[in-house]
C-alpha positions as CSV (number, residue, x, y, z in Angstrom):
1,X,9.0,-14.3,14.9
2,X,7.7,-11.3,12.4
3,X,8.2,-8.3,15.0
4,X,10.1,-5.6,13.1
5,X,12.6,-4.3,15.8
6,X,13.9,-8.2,16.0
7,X,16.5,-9.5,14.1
8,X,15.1,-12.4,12.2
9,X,18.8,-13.9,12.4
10,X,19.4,-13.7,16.5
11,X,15.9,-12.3,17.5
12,X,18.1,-9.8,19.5
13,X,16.6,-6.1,19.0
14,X,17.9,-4.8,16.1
15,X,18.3,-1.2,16.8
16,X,16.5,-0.3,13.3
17,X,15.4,3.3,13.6
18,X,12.3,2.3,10.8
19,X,11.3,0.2,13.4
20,X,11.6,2.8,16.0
21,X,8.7,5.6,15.8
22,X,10.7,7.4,18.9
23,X,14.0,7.8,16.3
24,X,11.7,8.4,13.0
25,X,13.3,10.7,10.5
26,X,17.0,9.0,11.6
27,X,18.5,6.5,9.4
28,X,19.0,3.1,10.0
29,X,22.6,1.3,11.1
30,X,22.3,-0.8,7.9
31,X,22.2,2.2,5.4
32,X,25.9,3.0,5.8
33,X,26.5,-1.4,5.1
34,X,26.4,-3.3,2.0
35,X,24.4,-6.5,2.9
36,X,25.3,-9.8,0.9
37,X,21.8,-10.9,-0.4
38,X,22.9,-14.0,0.2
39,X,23.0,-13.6,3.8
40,X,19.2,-12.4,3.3
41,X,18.7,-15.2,1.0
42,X,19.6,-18.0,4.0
43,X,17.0,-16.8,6.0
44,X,13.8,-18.6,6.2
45,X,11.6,-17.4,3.9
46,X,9.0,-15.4,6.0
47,X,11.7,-13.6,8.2
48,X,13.1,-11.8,4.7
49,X,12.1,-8.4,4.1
50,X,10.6,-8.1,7.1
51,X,13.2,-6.8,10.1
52,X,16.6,-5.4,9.9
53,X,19.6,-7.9,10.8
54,X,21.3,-6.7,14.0
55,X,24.8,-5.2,14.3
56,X,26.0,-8.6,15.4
57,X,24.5,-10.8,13.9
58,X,25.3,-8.6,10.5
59,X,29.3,-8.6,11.5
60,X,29.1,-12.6,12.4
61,X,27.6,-13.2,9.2
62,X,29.3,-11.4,7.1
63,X,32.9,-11.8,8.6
64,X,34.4,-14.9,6.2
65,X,35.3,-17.7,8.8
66,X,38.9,-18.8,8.9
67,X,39.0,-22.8,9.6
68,X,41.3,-23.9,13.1
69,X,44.3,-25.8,12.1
């Protein structure tokens, strides 16, 4: 999966306006978010730089987890 207007985390659509030639000139969701690059780091090497993450898939991996006790 290289398509840009998929998440390379979820493959959901990614709402990225870049990927989006209808919403050109608009900026993207993920300008207003810091990204870890370590979340861009644990993807598989030919899915980085290549698509936005999803809102989702941004907020599930960035969220820390909290272990059930």
């Amino acid at each position: 999966m290289n398509e840009p207007e998929l998440c390379p985390a979820c493959g959901a659509r990614n709402d990225c306006t870049l990927a989006d030639p209808r919403r050109a000139g608009q900026a993207c969701w993920c300008y207003s978010v810091d990204i870890d690059p370590a979340i861009i780091e644990a993807l598989a090497p030919e899915l980085r730089n290549q698509a936005c993450l999803c809102p989702v898939s941004y907020t599930h991996l960035t969220l820390p987890t909290t272990p059930y006790v």
